[in-house]
C-alpha positions in Angstrom: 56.5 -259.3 161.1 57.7 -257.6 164.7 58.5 -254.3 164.9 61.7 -254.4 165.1 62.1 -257.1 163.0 60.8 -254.4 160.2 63.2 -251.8 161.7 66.5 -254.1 161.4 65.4 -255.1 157.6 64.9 -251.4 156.8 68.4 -250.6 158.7 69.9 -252.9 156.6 68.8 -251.8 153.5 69.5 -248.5 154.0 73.1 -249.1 154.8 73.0 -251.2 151.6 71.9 -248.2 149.7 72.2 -245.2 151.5 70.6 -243.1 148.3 67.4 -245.5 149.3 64.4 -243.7 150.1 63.6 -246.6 152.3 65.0 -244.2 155.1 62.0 -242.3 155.0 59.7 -245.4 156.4 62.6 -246.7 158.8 62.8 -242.8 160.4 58.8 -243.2 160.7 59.2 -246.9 162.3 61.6 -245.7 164.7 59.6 -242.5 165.4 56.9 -245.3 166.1 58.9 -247.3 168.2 60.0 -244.3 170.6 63.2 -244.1 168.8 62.8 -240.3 168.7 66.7 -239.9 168.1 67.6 -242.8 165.4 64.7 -241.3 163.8 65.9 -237.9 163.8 69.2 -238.6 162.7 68.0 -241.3 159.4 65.8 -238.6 158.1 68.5 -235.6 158.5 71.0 -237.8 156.6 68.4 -239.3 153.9 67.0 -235.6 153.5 70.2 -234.4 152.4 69.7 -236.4 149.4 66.3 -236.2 149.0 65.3 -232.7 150.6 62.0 -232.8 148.5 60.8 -235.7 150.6 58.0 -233.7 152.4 56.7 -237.3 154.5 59.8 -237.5 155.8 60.2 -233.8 157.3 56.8 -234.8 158.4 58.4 -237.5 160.4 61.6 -235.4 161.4 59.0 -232.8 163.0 57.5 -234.9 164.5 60.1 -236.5 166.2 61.9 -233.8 167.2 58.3 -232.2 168.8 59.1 -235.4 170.9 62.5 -234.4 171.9 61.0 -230.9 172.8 63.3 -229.0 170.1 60.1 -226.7 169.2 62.2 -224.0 167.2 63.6 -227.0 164.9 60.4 -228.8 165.5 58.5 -225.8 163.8 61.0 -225.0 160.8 60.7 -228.5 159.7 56.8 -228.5 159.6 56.8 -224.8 158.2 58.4 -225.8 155.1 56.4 -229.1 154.6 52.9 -226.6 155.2 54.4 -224.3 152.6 54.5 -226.9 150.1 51.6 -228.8 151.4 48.9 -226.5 153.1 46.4 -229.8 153.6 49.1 -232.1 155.1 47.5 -233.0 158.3 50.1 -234.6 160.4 52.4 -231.5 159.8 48.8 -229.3 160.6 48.3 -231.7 163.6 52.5 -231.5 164.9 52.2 -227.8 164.5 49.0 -227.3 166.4 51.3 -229.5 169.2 53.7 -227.0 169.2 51.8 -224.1 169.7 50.2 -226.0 172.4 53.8 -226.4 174.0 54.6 -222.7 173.6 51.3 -222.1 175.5 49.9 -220.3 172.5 46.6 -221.9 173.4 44.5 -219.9 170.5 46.9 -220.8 167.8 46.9 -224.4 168.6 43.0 -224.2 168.4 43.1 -222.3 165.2 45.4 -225.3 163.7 43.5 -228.0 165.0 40.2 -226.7 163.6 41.9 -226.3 160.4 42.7 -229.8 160.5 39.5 -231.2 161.8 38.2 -229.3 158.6 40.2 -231.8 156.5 39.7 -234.8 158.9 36.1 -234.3 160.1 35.4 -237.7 161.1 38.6 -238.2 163.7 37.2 -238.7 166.9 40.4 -237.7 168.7 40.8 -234.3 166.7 37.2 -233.8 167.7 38.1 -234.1 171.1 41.1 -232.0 171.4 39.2 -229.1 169.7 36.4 -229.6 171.9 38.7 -229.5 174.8 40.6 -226.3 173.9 37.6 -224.5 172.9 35.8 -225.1 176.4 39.2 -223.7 177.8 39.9 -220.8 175.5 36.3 -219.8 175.2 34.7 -220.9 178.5 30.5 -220.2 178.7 29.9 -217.6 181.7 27.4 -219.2 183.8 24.7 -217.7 185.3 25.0 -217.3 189.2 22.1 -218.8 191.0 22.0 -216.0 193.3 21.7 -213.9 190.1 18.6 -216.3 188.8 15.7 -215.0 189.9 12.1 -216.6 189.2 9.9 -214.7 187.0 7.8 -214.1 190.0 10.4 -213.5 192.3 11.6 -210.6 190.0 7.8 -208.9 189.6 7.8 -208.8 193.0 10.7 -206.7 193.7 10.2 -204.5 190.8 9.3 -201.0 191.8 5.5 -199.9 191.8 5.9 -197.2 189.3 7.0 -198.2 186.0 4.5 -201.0 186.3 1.8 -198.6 186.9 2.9 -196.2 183.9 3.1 -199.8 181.5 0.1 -200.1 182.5 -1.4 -197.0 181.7 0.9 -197.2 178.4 -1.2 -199.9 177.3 -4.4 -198.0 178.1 -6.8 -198.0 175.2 -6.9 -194.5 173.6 -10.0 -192.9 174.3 -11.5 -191.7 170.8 -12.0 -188.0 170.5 -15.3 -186.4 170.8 -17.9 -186.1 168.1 -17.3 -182.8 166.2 -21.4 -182.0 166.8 -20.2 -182.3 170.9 -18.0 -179.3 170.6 -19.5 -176.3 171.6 -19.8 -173.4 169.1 -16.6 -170.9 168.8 -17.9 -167.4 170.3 -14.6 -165.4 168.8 -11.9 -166.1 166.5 -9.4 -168.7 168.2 -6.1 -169.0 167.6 -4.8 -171.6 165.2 -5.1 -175.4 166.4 -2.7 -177.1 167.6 -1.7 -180.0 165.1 -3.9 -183.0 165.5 -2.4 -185.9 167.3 -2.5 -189.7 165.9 -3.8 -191.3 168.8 -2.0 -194.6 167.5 1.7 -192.7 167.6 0.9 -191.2 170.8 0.4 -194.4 172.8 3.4 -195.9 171.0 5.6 -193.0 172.1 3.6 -193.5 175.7 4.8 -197.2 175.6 8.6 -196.7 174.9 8.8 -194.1 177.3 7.1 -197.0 180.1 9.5 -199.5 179.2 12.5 -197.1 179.1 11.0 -196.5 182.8 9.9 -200.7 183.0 14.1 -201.3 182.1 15.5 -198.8 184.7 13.7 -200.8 186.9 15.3 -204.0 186.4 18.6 -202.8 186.9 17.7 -201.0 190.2 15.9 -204.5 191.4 19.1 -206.5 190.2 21.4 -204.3 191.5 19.2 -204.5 194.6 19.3 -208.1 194.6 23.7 -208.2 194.5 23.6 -205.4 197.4 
């Protein structure tokens, strides 16, 4: 059956029976067929007999999104998410009108929430994907910023490569105890004995606290 073939059948029966809750699927064909105010208009006068009808505020959102009357828009879809959290075209029309108030992280936090319901709609997909790249956008890295491992060696300063270096020096072991010559006098008491294991640990993170200034001094060398 045509379209509006449908429409004129569903007119008619509603003007039969205007108590009919047949309006609610001639507003939705009318919404369908661009006939944004017909539409608007059947489900305002079939909702003041029915108020309960939540698919058809669905549609009366909708269409009014349409008409760009976002304040009405977003009371009708506010009452239909309050008694139906998991309704996803009233989730899907509000995400719109955030989007149309430019409240571009709203609309994204809508849209996920409905792509959680709908996870296999390939057009919900897309419109998160799209808002995401815009909202949160990766921060590339500058190819003048890039530098080849090699190319970065190079300009490192001599220094904090030598002390790394040394850092990673084996410990010499300490001397034999029958090496040490005898004690002519009383000495005064020893020093506490160092762990040759924590000292070249505390050696290394002092190299590469030196090994890290570097890098910034060669990067900020390479923007100047």
């Amino acid at each position: 059956m045509p379209d509006n073939q449908r429409i004129e059948d569903l007119r008619r029966r509603v003007q039969r029976d205007p108590a009919s809750i047949a309006f609610a699927q001639l507003a939705e064909e009318l919404r369908r067929a661009g006939e944004m105010r017909e539409s608007v208009d059947v489900c305002r006068a079939g909702l003041a007999l029915h108020p309960s009808y939540l698919s058809a505020r669905v549609t009366l959102g909708r269409a009014l999104v349409e008409l760009n009357e976002i304040d009405h828009a977003a009371v009708e879809l506010g009452i239909v998410l309050k008694n139906a959290p998991e309704n996803l075209a009233a989730m899907r029309a509000m995400g719109e009108i955030h989007l149309r108030r430019g409240n571009d992280a709203e609309a994204l936090a809508q849209f996920r929430a409905a792509l959680a319901i709908a996870r296999n709609d390939p057009d919900l997909e897309q419109t998160v994907d799209d808002l995401a790249r815009k909202i949160e956008p990766k921060v590339p890295v500058s190819s003048s910023d890039a530098l080849s491992q090699s190319e970065f060696l190079q300009q490192l300063p001599a220094a904090p490569v030598a002390i790394v270096a040394a850092a990673a020096a084996p410990v010499a072991p300490a001397a034999p105890v029958d090496d040490v010559a005898p004690v002519a006098q009383a000495a005064p008491d020893p020093a506490p004995a160092i762990d040759p294991q924590r000292d070249r640990a505390e050696r290394t993170v002092v190299a590469l606290e030196g090994w890290l200034e570097a890098i910034h001094v060669a990067r900020a060398d390479k923007r100047a």
